[in-house]
N, C-alpha and C positions, 0 to 999 in steps of 0.2 A: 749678556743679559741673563739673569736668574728667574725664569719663571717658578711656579708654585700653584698650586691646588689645594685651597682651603678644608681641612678635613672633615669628617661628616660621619655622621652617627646611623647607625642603619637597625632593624631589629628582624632578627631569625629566625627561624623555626629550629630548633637544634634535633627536634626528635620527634616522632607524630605518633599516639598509642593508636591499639586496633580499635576501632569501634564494632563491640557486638553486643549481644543483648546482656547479656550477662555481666559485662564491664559498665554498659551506660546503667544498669542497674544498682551493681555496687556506688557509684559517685550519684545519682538521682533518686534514689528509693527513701528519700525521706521520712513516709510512714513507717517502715518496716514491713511494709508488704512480702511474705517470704513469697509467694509466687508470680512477682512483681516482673522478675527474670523470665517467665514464661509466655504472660501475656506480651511484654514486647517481643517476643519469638515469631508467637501467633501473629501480629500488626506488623510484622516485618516481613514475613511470607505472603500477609496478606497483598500488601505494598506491592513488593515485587512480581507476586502475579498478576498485578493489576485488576484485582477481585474488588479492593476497596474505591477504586479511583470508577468504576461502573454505574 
């Protein structure tokens, strides 16, 4: 007897960029804020020391 497994489609991740301020700036800075890369520097430090979340 011949069994089989109907084939199946799946979707992957092939690559994952770095997230930092400066990249999410470049793909979101829609206005052209040139110091747009800075404040989410700032909101990113602030984040992570848990200043903002207080």
């Amino acid at each position: 007897m011949l069994t089989y497994s109907p084939a199946m489609a799946a979707t992957a991740i092939k690559s994952w960029k770095s997230v930092t301020p400066s990249s999410a700036a470049a793909v979101y800075n829609g206005h052209g804020d040139p110091a747009y890369a800075d404040k989410l520097s700032f909101f990113y430090q602030m984040i992570n020391s848990n200043k903002a979340l207080q």
